[in-house]
N, CA and C atoms as an extended XYZ file, in Angstrom:
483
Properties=species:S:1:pos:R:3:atomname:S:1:resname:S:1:resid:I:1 pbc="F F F"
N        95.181       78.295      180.573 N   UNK     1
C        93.815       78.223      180.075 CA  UNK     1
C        93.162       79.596      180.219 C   UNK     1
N        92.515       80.251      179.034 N   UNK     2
C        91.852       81.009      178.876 CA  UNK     2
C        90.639       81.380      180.151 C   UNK     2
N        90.534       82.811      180.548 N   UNK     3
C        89.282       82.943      181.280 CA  UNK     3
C        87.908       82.955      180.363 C   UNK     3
N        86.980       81.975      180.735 N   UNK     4
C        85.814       82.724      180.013 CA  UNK     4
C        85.081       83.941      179.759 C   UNK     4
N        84.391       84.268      179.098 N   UNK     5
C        84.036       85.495      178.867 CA  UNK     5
C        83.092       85.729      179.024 C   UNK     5
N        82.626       87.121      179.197 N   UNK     6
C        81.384       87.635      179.034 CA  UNK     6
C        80.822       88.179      177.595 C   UNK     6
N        79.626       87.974      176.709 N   UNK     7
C        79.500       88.130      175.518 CA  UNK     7
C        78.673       89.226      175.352 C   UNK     7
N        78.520       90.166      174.824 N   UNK     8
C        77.296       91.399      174.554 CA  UNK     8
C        76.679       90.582      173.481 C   UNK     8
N        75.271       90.957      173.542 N   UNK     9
C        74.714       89.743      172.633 CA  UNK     9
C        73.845       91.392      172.012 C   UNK     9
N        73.200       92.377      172.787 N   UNK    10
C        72.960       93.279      172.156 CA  UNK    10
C        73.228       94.772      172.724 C   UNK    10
N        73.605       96.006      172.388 N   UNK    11
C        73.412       97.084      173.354 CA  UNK    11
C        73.366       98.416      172.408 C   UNK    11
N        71.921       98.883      173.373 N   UNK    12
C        71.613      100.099      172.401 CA  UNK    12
C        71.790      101.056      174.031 C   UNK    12
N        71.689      102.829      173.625 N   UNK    13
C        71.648      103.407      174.508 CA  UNK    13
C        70.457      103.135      175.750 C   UNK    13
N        70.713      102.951      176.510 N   UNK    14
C        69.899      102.577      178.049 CA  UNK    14
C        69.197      100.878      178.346 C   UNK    14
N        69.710      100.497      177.612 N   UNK    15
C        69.779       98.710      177.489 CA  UNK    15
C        70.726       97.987      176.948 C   UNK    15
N        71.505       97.132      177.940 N   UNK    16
C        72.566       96.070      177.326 CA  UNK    16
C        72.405       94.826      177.751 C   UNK    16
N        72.529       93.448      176.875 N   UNK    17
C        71.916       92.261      177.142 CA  UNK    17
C        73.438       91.709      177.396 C   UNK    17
N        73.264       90.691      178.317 N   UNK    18
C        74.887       90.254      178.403 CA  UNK    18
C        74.457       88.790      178.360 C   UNK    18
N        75.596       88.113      177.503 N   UNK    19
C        75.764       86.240      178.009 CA  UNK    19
C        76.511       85.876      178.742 C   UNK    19
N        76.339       85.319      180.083 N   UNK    20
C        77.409       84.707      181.009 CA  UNK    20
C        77.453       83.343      180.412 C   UNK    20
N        79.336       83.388      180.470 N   UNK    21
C        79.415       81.528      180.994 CA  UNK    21
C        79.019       80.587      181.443 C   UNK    21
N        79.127       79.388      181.271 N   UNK    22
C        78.035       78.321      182.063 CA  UNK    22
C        78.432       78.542      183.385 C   UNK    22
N        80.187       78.594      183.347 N   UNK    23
C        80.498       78.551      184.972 CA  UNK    23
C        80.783       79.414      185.624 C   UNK    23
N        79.885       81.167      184.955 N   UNK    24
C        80.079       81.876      185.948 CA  UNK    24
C        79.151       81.847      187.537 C   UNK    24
N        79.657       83.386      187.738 N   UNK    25
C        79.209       82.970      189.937 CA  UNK    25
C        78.075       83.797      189.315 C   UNK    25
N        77.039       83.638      189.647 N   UNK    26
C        75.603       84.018      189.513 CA  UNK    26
C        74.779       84.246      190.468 C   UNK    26
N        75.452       84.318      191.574 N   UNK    27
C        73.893       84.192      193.029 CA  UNK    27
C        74.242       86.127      193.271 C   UNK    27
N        73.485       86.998      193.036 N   UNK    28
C        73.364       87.983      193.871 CA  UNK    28
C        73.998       88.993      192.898 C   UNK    28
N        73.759       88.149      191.199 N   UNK    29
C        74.528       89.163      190.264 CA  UNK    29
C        73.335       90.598      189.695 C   UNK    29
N        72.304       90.348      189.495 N   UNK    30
C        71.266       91.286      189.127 CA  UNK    30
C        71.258       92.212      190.664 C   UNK    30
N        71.219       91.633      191.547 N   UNK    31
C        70.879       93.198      193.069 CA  UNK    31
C        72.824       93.897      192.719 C   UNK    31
N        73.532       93.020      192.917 N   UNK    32
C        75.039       93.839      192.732 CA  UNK    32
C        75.156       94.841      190.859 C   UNK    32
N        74.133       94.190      190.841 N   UNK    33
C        74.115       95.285      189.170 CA  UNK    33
C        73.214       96.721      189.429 C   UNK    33
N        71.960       95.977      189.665 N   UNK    34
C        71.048       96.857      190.308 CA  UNK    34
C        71.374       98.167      190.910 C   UNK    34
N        72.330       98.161      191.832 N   UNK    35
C        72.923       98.850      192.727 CA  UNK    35
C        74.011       99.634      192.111 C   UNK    35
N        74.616       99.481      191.036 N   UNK    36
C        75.205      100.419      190.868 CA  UNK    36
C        74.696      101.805      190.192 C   UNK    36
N        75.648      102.802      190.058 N   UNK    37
C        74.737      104.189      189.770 CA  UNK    37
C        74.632      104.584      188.444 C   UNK    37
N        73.620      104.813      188.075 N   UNK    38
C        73.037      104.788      186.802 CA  UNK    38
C        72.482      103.810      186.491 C   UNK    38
N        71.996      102.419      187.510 N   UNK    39
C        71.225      101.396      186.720 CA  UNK    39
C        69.988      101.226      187.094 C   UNK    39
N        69.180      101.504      186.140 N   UNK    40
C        67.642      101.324      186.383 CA  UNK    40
C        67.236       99.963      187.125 C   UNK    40
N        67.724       98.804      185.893 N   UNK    41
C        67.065       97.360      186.609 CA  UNK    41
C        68.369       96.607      185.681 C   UNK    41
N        68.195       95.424      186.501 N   UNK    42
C        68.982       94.520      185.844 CA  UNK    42
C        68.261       93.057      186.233 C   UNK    42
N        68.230       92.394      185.234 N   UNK    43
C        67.116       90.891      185.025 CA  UNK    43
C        67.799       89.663      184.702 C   UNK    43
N        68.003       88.540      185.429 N   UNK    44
C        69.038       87.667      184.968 CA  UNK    44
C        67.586       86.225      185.066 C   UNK    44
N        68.081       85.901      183.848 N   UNK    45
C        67.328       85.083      183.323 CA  UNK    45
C        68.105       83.534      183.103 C   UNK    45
N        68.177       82.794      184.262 N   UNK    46
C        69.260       81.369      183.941 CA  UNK    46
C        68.537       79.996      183.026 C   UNK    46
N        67.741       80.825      182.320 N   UNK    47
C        67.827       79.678      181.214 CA  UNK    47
C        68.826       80.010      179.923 C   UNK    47
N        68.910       80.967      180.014 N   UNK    48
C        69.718       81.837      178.508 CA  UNK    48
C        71.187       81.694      179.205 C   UNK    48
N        71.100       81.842      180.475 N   UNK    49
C        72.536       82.752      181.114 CA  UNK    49
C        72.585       83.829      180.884 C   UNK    49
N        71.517       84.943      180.657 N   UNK    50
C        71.451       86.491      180.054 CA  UNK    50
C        71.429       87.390      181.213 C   UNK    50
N        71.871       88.440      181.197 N   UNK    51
C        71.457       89.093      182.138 CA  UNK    51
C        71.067       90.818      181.292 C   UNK    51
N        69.874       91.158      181.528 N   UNK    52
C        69.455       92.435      180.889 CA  UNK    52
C        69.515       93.200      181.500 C   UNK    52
N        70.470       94.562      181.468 N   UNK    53
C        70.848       95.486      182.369 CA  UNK    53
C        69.993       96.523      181.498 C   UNK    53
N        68.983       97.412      182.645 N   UNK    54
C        69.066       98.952      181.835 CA  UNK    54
C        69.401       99.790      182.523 C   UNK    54
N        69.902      101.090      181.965 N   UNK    55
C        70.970      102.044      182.926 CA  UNK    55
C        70.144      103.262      181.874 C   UNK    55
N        70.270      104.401      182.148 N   UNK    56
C        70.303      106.115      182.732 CA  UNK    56
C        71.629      106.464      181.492 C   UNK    56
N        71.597      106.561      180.402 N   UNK    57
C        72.877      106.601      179.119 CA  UNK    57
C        73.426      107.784      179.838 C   UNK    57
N        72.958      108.982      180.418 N   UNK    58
C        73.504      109.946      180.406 CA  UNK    58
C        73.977      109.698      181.800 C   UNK    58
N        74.151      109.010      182.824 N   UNK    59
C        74.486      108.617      184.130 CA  UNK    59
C        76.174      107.778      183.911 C   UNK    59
N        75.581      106.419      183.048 N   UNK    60
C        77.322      105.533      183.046 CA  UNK    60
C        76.615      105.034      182.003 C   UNK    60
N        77.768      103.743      180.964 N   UNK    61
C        77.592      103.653      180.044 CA  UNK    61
C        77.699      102.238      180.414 C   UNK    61
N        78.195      101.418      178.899 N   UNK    62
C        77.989      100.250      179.055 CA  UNK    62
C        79.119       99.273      179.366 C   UNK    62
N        80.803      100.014      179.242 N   UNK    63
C        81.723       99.862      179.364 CA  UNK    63
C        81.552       99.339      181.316 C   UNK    63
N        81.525       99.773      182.146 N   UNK    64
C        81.587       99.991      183.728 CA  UNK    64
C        80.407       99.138      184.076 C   UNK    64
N        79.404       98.657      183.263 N   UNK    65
C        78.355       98.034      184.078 CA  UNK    65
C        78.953       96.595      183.258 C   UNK    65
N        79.422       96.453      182.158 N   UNK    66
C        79.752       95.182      182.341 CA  UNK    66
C        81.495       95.017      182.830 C   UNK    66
N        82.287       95.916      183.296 N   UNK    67
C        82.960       95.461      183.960 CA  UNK    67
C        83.009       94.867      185.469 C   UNK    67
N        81.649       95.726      186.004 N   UNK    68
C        81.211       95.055      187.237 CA  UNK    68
C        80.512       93.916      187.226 C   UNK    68
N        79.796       93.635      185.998 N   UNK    69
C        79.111       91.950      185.952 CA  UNK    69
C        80.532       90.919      185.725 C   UNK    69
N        81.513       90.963      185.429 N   UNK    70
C        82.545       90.176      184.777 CA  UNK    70
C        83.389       90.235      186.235 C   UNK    70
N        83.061       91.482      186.937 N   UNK    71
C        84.383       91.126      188.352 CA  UNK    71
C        83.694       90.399      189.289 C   UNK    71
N        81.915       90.545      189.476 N   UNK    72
C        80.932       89.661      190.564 CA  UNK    72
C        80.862       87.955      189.795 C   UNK    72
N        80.715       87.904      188.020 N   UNK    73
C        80.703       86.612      187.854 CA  UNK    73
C        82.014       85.713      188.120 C   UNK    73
N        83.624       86.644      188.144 N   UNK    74
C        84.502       85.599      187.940 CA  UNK    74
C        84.919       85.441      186.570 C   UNK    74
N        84.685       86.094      185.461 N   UNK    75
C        84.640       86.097      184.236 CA  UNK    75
C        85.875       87.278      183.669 C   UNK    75
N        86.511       86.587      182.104 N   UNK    76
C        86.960       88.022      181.664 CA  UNK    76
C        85.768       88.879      181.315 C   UNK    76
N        85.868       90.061      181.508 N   UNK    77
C        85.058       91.231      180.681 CA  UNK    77
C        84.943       90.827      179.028 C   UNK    77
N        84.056       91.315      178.165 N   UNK    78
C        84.036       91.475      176.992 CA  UNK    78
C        84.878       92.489      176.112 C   UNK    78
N        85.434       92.179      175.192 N   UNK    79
C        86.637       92.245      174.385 CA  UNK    79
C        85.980       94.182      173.757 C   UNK    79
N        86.606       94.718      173.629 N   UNK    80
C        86.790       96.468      173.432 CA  UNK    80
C        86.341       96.112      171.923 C   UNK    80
N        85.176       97.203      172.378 N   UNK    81
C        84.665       97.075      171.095 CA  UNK    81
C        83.589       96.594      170.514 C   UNK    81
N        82.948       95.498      171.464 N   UNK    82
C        81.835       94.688      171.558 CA  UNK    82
C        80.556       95.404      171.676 C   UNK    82
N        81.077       95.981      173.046 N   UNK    83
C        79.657       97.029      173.647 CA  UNK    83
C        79.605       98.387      172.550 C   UNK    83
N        79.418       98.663      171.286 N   UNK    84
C        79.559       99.800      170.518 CA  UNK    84
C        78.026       99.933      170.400 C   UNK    84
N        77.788      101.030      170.653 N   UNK    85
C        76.173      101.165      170.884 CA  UNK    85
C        75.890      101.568      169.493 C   UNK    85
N        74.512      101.485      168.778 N   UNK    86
C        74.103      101.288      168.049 CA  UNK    86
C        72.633      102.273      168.396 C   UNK    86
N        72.962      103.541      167.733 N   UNK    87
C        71.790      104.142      167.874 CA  UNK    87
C        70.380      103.789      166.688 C   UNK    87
N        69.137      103.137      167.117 N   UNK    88
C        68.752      101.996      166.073 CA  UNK    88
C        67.032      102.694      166.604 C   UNK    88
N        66.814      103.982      166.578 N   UNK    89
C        65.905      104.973      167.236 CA  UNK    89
C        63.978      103.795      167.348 C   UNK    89
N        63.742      103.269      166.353 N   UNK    90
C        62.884      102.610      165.713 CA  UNK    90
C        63.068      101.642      166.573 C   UNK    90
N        64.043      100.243      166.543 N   UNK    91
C        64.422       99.172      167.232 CA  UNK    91
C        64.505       99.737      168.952 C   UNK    91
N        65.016      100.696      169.294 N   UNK    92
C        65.027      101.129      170.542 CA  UNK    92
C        63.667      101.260      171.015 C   UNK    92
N        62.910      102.202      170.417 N   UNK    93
C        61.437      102.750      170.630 CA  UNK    93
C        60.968      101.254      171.037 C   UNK    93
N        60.510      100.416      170.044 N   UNK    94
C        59.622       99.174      170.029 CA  UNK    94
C        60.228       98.240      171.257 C   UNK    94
N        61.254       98.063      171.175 N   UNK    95
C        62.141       97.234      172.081 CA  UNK    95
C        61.611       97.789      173.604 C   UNK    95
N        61.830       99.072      173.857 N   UNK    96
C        61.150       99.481      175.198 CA  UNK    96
C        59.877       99.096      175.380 C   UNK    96
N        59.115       99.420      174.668 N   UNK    97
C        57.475       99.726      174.689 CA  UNK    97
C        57.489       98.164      174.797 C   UNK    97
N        57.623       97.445      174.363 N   UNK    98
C        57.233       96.173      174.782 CA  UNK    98
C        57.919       95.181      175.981 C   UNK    98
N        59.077       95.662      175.936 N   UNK    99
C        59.491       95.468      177.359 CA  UNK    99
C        59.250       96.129      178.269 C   UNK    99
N        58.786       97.306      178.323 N   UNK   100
C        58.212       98.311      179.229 CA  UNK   100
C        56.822       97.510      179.905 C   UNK   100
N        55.894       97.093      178.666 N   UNK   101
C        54.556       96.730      178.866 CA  UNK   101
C        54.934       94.956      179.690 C   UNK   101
N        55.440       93.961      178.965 N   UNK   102
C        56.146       93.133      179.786 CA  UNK   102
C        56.102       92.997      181.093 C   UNK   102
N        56.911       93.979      181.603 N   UNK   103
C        57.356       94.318      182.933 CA  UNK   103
C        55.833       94.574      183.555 C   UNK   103
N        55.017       95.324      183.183 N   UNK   104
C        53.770       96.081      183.461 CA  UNK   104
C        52.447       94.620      183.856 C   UNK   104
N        52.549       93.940      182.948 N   UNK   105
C        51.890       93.090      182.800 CA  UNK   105
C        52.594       91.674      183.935 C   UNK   105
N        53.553       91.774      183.666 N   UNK   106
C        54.702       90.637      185.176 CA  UNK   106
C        54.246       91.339      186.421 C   UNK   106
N        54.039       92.411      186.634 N   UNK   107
C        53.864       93.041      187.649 CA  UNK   107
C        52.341       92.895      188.081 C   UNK   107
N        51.972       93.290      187.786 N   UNK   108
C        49.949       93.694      187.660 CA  UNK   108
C        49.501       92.045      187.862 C   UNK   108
N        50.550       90.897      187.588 N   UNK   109
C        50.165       89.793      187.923 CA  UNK   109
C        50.998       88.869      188.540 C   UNK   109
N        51.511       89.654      189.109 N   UNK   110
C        52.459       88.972      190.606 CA  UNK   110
C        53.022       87.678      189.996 C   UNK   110
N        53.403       88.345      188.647 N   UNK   111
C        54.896       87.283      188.133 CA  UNK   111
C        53.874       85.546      187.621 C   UNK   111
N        52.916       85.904      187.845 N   UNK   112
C        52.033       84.418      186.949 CA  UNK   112
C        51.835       84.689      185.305 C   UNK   112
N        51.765       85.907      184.903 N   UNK   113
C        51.697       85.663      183.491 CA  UNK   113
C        53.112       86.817      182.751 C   UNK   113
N        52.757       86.681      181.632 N   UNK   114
C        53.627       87.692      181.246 CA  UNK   114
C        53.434       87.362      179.497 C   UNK   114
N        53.779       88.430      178.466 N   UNK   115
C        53.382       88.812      177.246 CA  UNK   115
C        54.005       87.199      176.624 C   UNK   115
N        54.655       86.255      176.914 N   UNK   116
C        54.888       85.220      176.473 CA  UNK   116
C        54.568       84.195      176.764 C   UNK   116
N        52.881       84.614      177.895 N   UNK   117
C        52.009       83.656      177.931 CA  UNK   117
C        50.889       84.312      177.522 C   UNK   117
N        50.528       85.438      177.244 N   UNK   118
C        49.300       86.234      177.254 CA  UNK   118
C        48.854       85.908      175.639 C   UNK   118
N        50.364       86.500      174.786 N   UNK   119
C        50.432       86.681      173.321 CA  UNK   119
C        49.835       85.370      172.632 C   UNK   119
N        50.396       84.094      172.892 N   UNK   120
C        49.596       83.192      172.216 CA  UNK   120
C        47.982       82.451      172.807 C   UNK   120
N        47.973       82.766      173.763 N   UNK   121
C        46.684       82.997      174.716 CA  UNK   121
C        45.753       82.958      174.090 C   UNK   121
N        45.886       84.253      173.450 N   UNK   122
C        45.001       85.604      173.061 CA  UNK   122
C        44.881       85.110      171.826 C   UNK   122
N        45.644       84.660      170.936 N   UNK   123
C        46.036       84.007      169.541 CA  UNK   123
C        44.928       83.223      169.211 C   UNK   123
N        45.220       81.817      170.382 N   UNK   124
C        44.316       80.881      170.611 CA  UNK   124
C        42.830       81.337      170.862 C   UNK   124
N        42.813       81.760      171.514 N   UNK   125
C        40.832       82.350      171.802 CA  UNK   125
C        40.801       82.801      170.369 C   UNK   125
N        41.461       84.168      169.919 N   UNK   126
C        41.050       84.498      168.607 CA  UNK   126
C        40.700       83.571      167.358 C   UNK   126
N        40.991       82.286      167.547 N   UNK   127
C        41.292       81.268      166.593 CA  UNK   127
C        40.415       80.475      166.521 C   UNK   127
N        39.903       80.494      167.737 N   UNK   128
C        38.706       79.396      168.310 CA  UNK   128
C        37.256       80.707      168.122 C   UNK   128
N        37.526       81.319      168.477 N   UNK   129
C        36.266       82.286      168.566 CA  UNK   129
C        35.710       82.056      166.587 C   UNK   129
N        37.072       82.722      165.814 N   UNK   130
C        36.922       82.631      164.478 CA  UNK   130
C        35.780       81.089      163.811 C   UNK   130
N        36.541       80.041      164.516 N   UNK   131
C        35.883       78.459      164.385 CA  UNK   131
C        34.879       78.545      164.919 C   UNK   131
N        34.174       79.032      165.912 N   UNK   132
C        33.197       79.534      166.479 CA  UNK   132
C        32.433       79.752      165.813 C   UNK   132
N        32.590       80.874      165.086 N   UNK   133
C        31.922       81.853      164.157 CA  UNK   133
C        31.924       81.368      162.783 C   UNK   133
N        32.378       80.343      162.621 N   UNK   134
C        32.351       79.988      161.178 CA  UNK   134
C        32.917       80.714      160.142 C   UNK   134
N        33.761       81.642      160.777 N   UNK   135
C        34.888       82.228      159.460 CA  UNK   135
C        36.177       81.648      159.333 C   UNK   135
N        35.972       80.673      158.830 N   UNK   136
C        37.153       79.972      158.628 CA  UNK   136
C        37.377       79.328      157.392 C   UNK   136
N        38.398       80.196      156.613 N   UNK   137
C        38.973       79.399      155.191 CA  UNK   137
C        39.792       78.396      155.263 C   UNK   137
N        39.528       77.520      154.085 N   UNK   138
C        40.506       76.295      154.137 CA  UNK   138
C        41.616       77.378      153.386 C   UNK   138
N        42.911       76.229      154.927 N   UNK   139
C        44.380       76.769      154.290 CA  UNK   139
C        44.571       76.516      152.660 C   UNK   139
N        45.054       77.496      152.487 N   UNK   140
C        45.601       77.931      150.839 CA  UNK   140
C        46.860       76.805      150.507 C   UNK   140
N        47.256       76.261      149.538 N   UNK   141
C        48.248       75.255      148.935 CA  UNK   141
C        49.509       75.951      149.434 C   UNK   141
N        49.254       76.926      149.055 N   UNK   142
C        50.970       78.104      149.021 CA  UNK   142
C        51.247       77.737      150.563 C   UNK   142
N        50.245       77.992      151.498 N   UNK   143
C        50.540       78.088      152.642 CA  UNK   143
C        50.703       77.051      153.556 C   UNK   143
N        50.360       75.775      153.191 N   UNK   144
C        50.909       74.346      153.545 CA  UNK   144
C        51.970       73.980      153.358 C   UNK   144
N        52.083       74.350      151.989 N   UNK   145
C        53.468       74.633      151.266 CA  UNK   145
C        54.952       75.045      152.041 C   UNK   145
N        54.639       76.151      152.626 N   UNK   146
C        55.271       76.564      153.649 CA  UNK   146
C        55.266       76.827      155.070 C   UNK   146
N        54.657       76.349      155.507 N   UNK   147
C        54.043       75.705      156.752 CA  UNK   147
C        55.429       74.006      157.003 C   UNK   147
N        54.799       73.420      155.552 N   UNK   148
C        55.429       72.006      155.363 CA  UNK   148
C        57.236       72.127      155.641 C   UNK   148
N        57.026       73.211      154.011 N   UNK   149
C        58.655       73.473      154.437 CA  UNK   149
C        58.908       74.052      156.117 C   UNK   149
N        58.710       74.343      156.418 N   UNK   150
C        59.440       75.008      157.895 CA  UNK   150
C        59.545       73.846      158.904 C   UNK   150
N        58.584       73.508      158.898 N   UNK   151
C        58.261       72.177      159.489 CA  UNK   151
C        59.518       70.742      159.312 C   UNK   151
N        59.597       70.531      157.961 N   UNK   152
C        60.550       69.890      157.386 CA  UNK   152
C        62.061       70.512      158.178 C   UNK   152
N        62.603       71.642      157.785 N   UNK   153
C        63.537       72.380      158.113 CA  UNK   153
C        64.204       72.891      159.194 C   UNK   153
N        62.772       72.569      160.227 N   UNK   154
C        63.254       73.006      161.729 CA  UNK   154
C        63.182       71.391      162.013 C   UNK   154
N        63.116       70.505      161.724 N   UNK   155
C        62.531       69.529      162.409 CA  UNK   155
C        63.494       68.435      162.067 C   UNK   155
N        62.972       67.443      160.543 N   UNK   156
C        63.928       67.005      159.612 CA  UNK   156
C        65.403       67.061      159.626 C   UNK   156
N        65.871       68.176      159.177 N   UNK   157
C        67.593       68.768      158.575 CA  UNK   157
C        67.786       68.794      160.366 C   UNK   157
N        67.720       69.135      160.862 N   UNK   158
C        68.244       69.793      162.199 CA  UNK   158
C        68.170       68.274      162.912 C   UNK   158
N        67.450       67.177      162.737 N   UNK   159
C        68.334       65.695      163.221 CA  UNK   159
C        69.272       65.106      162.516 C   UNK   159
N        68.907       65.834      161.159 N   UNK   160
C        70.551       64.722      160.446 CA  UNK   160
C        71.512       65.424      160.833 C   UNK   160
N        71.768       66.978      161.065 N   UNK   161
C        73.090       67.686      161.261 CA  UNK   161
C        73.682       67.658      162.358 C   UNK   161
């Protein structure tokens, strides 16, 4: 029987996202990542099974930090070739800056909020303030329209299949 694997799900220079197995070993895998040289932070998130490593590109690469997540989980490593970095300058930029701010905002609030409670938050007040204020158009046909469809499509099709 096959070892399970470890999956690169994305990796640009100084960030690589990894998928662990259901049954990899997971207790003490982000500080044993952490710790090695060239890694900024590493974030393991067990609802995904993800673990987000960022590292120092010009320090070690992405080859050696997931061979050390694959020897602490118990896992094969990911298959040569996987980790091919993708210089994506635009996607990199934005990708930081908002995970940068993320982090900033997790921090500044001792881990109670974070941009994926703030973002629709903020949505909501804006929405209500608008109703508030009485600027509020009735939704457009087009846009029920597709509202409906999505609705239908995520909802509907996805119990018959």
């Amino acid at each position: 029987m096959a070892r399970a694997r470890l999956a690169v799900v994305h990796v640009v220079s100084g960030r690589l996202r990894l998928r662990l197995p259901a049954r990899a070993s997971t207790r003490g895998l982000a500080e044993a990542i952490r710790a090695l040289p060239g890694v900024t932070d590493a974030v393991w998130n067990p609802r995904t099974d993800g673990l987000l490593v960022r590292y120092r590109a010009n320090e070690t690469a992405p080859g050696p930090i997931m061979e050390a997540v694959a020897r602490h989980a118990g896992v094969a490593a990911a298959g040569a070739g996987e980790a091919e970095i993708r210089d994506e300058p635009l996607a990199v930029a934005v990708t930081s800056a908002v995970s940068d701010l993320n982090a900033r905002v997790a921090s500044a609030t001792r881990g109670r909020l974070d941009l994926g409670v703030l973002v629709p938050f903020a949505l909501t007040a804006w929405a209500i303030t608008e109703v508030v204020r009485r600027r509020v158009d009735p939704l457009g046909w087009s846009s029920a329209l597709w509202y409906a469809h999505g609705l239908f499509r995520d909802y509907a099709l996805r119990d018959r299949s």
